[in-house]
N, C-alpha and C positions, 0 to 999 in steps of 0.2 A: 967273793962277791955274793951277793944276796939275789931271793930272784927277782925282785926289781932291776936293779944292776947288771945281772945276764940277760933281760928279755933288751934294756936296753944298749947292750954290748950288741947283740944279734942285728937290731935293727938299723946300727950306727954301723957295722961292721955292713951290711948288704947293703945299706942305701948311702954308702961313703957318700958319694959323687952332687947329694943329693941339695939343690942349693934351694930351692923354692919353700915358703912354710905354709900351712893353710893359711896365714893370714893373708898371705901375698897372692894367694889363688884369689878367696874371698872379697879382696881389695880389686882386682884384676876382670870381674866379673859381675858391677855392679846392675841394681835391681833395673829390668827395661821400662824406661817411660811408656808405658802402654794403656791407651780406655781397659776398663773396665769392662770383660767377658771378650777381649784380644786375646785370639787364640797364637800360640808360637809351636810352627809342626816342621817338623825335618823329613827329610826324604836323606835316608843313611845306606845307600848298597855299598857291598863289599867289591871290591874289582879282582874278579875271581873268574872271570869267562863271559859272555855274551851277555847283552841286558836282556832282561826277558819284558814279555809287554806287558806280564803282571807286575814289573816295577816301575812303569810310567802308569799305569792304572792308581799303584798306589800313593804315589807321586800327586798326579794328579789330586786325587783324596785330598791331601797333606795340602797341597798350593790353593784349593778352592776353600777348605775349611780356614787358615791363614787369613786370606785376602777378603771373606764375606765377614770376617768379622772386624776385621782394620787389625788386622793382627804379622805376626815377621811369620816368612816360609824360609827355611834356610837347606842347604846341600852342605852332606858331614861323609868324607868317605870312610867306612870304615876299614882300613887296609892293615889290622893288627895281627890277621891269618898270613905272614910273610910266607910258609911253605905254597899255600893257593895261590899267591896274587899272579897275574898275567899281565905282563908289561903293554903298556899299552892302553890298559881298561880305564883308568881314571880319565885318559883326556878322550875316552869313548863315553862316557857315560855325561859328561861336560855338555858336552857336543849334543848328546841325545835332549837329554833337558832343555837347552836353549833350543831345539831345531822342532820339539812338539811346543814348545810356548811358555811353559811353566818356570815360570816370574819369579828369578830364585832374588830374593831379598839379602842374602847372606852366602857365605860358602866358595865358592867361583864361580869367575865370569867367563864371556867366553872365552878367553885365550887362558884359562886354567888358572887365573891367578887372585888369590886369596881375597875376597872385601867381606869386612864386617869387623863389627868389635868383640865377638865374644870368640872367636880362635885361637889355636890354629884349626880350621877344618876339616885338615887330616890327622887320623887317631895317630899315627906315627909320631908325628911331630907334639902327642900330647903327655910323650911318656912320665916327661916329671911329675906333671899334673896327678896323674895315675897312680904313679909311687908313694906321693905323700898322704895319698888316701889309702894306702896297702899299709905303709908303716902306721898308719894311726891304729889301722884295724886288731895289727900285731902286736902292739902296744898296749892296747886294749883287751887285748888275749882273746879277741876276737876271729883272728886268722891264726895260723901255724906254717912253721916252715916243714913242708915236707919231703923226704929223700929218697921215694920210692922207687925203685927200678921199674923200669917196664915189663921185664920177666914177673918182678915181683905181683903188680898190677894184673897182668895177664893171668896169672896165678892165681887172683881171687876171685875174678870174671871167672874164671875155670870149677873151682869149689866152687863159687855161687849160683852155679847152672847147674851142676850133680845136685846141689841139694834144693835146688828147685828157691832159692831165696833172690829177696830183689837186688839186683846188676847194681855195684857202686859202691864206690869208696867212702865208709862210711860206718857210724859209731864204732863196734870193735875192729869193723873191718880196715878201720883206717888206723894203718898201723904208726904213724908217725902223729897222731892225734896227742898222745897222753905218754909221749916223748920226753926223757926229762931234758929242760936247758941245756944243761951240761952236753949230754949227747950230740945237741942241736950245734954247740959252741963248737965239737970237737970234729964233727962231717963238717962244718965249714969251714975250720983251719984245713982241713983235706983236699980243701977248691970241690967237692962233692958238686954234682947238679942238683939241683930243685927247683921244685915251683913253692909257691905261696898258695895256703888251701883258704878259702872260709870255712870258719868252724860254725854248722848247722847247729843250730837249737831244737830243731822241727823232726816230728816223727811221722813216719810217712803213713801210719795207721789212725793220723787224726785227720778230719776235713776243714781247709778255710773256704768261706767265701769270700770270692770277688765281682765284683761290678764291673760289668765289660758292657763298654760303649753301643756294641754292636750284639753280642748275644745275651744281653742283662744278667742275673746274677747268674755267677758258675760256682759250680761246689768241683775245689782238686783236692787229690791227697796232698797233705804240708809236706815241702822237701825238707831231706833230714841227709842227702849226699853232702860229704864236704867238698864242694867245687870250688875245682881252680881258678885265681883272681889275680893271678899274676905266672906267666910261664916263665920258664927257666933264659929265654931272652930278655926280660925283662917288663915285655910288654903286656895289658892285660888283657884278659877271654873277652869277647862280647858280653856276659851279663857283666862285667864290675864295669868295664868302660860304660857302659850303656846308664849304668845308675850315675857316675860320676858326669858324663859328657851332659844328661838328661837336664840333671839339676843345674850344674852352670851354666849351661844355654840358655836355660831358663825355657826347656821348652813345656808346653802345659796338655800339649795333647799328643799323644803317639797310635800313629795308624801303622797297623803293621801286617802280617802273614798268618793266619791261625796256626801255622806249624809251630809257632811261638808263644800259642796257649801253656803248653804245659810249664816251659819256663818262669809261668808266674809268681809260683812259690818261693822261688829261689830268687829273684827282681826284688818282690816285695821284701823279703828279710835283709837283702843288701841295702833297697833301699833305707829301712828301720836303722839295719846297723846302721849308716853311716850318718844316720837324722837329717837326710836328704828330703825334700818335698815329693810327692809320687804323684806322678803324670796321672791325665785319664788315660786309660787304652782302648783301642778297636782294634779286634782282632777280626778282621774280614777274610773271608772263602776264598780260595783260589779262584782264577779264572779254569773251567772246564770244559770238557768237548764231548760230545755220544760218541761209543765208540762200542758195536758189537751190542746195541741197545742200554748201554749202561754209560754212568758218567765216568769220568778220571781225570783226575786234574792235567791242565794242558803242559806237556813233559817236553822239557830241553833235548832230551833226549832223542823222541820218536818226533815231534810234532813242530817241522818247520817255522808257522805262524808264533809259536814261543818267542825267538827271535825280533828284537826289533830290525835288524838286519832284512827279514822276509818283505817288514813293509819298506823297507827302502829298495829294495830291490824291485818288488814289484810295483813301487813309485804309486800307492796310497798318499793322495794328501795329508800332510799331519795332522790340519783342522779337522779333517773326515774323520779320522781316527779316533781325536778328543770327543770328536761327537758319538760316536759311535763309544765308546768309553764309559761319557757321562750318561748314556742310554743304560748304560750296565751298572752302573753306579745309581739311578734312580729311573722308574718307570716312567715316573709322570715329565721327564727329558722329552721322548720324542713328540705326545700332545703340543708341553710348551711350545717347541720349535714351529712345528706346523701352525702355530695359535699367533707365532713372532717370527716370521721368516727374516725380519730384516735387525733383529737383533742379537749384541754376539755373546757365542757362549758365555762369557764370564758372566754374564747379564742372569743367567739362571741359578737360581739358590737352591745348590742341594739342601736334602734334610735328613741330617747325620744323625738324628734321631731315628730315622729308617730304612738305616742302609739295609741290604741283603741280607740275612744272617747263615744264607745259603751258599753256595758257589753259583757266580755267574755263569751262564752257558755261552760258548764262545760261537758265535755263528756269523762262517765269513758270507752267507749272502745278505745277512743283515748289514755288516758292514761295508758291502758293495752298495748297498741300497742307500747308506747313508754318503756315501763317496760319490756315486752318481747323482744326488741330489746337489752335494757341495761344487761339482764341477758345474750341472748346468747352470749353475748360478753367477761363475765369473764368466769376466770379459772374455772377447776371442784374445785381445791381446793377453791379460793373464794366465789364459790357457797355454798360448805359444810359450811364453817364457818359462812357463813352471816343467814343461814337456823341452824343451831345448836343454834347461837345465839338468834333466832326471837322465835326458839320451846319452848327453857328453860322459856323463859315467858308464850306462849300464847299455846302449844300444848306439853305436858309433854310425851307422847307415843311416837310422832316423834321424841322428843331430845332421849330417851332413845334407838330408832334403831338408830340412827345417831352415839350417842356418844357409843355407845355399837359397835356398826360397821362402822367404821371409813376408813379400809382400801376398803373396800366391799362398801360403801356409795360413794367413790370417786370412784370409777369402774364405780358404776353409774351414775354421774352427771357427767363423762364424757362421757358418750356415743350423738354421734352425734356432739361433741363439741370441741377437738382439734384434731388440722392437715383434717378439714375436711369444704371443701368448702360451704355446708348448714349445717349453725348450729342451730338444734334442737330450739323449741322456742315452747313449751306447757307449759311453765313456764311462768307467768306474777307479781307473786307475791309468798312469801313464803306459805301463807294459802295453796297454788294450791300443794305441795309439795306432800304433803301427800297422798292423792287421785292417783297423777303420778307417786308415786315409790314404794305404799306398793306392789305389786303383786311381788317386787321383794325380802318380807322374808315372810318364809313359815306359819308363823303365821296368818301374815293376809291375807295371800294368800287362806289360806283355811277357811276365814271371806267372800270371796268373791263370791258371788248369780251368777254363768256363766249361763247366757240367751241363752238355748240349741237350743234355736230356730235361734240364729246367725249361726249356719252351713247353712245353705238356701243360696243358689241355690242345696247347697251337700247333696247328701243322706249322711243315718249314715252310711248305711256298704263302701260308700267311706272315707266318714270320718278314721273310723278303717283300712280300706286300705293305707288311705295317711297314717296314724299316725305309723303305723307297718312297712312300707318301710321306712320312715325314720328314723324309729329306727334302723332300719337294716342297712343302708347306713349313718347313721351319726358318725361322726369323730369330737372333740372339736379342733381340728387343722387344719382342715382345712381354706385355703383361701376364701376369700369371692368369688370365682369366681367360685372356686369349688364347695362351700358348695349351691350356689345358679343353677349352673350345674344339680345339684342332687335335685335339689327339680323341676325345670324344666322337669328332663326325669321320677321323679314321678307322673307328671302332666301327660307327653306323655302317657306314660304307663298305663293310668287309662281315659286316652279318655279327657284331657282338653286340651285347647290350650298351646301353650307354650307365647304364648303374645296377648296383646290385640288388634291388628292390626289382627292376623291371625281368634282371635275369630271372629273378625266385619264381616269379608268377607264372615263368614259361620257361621253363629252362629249354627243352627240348624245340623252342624256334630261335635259337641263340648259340654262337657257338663257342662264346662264353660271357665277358662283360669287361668293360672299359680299365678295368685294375689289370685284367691278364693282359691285355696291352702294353699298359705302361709297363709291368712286369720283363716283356721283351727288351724294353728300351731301356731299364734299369740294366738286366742285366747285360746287354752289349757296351753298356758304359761303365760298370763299374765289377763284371765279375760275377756281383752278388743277385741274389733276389730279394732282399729287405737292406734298406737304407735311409739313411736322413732324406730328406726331400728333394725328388727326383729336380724339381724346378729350379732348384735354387742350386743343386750339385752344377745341372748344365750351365749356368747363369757364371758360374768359380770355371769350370771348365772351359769354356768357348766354343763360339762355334767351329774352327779351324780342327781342333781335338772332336768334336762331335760326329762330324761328317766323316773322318778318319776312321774311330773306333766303331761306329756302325758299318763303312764298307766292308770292312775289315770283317764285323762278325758275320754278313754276308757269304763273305767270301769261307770264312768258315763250317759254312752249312753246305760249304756246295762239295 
């Protein structure tokens, strides 16, 4: 045989099986009908352990850059790392996408099951696809079959570190490079293992520049390692999948992790070889945290909020989240919002001409502050249902006072909150629920330690004074105008001020002022001494409950 004839003896011999031809891909993956500056972005994790929030961050990215310009968002899992994958992870990550809102156009729905034309979705299922892009490459004598042992590989990592030279399989050091045929014919009559290498052209002591979306031109060393494009399963690494899946998708722009900067050298030449179109890329900052006065990216590892898990757990709305997201994705987010309360996210146009080119700082009182805004804003009925919803998983006590009192539960979550100019905002999260409304059933009302030393500045036989007069003088129908009238001239009547302006002027003919009153009555009803509004609690509560929990704390003084 000639070496035409042995290169393709080799590649008939490894890809026996193989029935697909480039034409029947290229036939299989026609051009998408899309306007003109339609962007197509993918959201691709691998399902290898927990979603991190910095992949619905970039997700997100991917779905708003898509959809602002009438453009396809599609979901690709990438699962060709069979040693990593975690069972389980694909119909988590499914779930995750559909349950923060990102509009996947492509990939899977929610019950995991494939829509769109340009799949399959999963790289598993794309192996042929993959193959006949490896045989061309090797045909081309652009790849090489190579049979290195692992000892052997270990081995040059080993001499390449004594002698102080760069880690990688690679010109001389790649010893199945300049292999002849024949050798290659006779390891594979053997059944030998190998993988499929790319044969780098590139020398790693020349510089390219590239144009990155997000931190404009970058100067890398050109890669010059022959990297793997096919393992010995068959399946390919992430950089060859990634040029082949990129191109046929027809996706046009790829947001992705800066840890994947350096990879570009080696994208770019795949892409070249394979005379693939080549996406734009952004390569955006991690999400990061202070820590010891310094930054670090936010770690799976140490740092729970990583996890999208942590926001389910502690029952963060998702829209809160998004918002809090797209604040970290562009500054001028939270102005807009404030400037549009009543229009919804999608409605704001990032501008991916200036995204971050730094890492975001992760700050969960910022995103308490954005969660507490999105809660005061829905109904008490929304509230009920999204808090019923979040207990039945994660707090079985709270679902049963909720679902057990249903009409009584919305009494309460609305107080402070419709028809009313400041609306209530001690809620950031469903976890917070519980703590802020059990004092209002008598169960765990009477679980709760009242810290008798909160009557201070008031003695106790005021105390029992205020608490008797307004036993005396309370009325459940009363107006708030009225009711708070009466709680004023029982202030007068017992030597406090009736406001805090009149206290300031004279403190010492006062013996205190009309708020440390209320304060008593607060806390014999509800435990606390700061709460939603004292008027509108007693109005949810009743009178029957009112006159109870005051005898009561009464009798607790004495």
């Amino acid at each position: 045989m000639n070496e035409e004839e042995k290169l393709q003896y080799i590649s008939n011999y490894i890809f026996k099986d193989l029935k697909l031809s480039e034409a029947d891909i290229i036939n299989k993956y026609p051009k998408r009908d899309l306007a003109e500056g339609a962007c197509v972005t993918r959201f691709a994790p691998s399902p290898t352990g927990f979603i991190h929030i910095g992949g619905i961050y970039s997700a997100l990215l991917d779905e708003r850059l898509a959809h602002q310009t009438g453009g396809i968002f599609y979901l690709r899992i990438e699962d060709t790392d069979k040693k990593r994958e975690v069972e389980g992870t694909v119909d988590m990550i499914v779930k995750a996408v559909n349950r923060f809102g990102l509009n996947i156009d492509e990939g899977f729905d929610i019950n995991c099951e494939q829509i769109g034309n340009y799949g399959p979705y999963l790289q598993s299922e794309r192996k042929e696809i993959y193959q006949v892009f490896v045989k061309k490459l090797l045909l081309a004598n652009k790849a090489y079959v190579c049979f290195a042992t692992q000892e052997e590989l270990e081995n040059i990592v080993q001499i390449q570190t004594q002698r102080k030279e760069l880690i990688g399989y690679r010109k001389d050091w790649a010893i199945w490079r300049n292999k002849t045929l024949d050798e290659v014919i006779e390891n594979l009559n053997l059944n030998k293992s190998f993988v499929i290498r790319f044969k780098s052209e590139g020398d790693f002591n020349n510089k390219i520049k590239f144009i990155d979306q997000v931190k404009g031109e970058v100067e890398l060393p050109d890669n010059e390692l022959d990297t793997v494009i096919m393992k010995s399963d068959g399946l390919p690494t992430y950089h060859f999948a990634h040029a082949v899946d990129d191109h046929f998708m027809q996706t046009t722009d790829v947001i992705r992790g800066d840890e994947w900067l350096p990879s570009i050298p080696i994208h770019l030449q795949l892409f070249k070889a394979l005379e693939f179109n080549i996406p734009r890329f952004y390569h955006v900052s991690p999400i990061e945290k202070m820590e010891d006065g310094s930054r670090r990216k936010l770690s799976k590892r140490k740092d729970p909020e990583a996890s999208v898990e942590f926001y389910y757990e502690q029952g963060y709305p998702v829209k809160a989240i998004i918002e809090y997201l797209m604040n970290l994705a562009s500054s001028n987010y939270e102005d807009w919002k404030l400037q549009n309360p009543d229009k919804k996210i999608e409605e704001f146009q990032i501008d991916f001409t200036n995204l971050k080119s730094s890492g975001s700082l992760f700050d969960i009182e910022k995103l308490n502050f954005f969660s507490r805004e999105y809660i005061a804003g829905m109904s008490s009925d929304g509230v009920y249902n999204h808090v019923l919803g979040w207990a039945k998983t994660y707090n079985n006590k709270l679902f049963d006072l909720l679902f057990n009192n249903k009409e009584y539960s919305n009494l309460i979550f609305n107080i402070e909150r419709e028809g009313v100019m400041k609306k209530r905002k001690d809620i950031s999260k469903w976890s917070d629920v519980f703590n802020e409304i059990n004092y209002f059933f008598d169960n765990e009302f009477n679980n709760i330690k009242i810290d008798i030393n909160n009557i201070n500045p008031v003695s106790v036989e005021d105390v029992k004074m205020i608490i008797n007069e307004f036993i005396n003088t309370y009325n459940n129908l009363d107006e708030l105008d009225v009711w708070f009238s009466k709680i004023k001239l029982i202030a007068k009547n017992l030597g406090f001020a009736e406001s805090l302006k009149e206290y300031k002027n004279n403190e010492t003919n006062y013996k205190g002022y009309v708020a440390d009153v209320a304060k008593i009555l607060r806390l014999a009803l509800t435990g606390k001494t700061q709460s939603p509004d004292l008027y509108q609690i007693m109005k949810v509560m009743g009178k029957d409950r009112i006159i109870n929990r005051l005898n009561n704390f009464i009798n607790l003084l004495n």
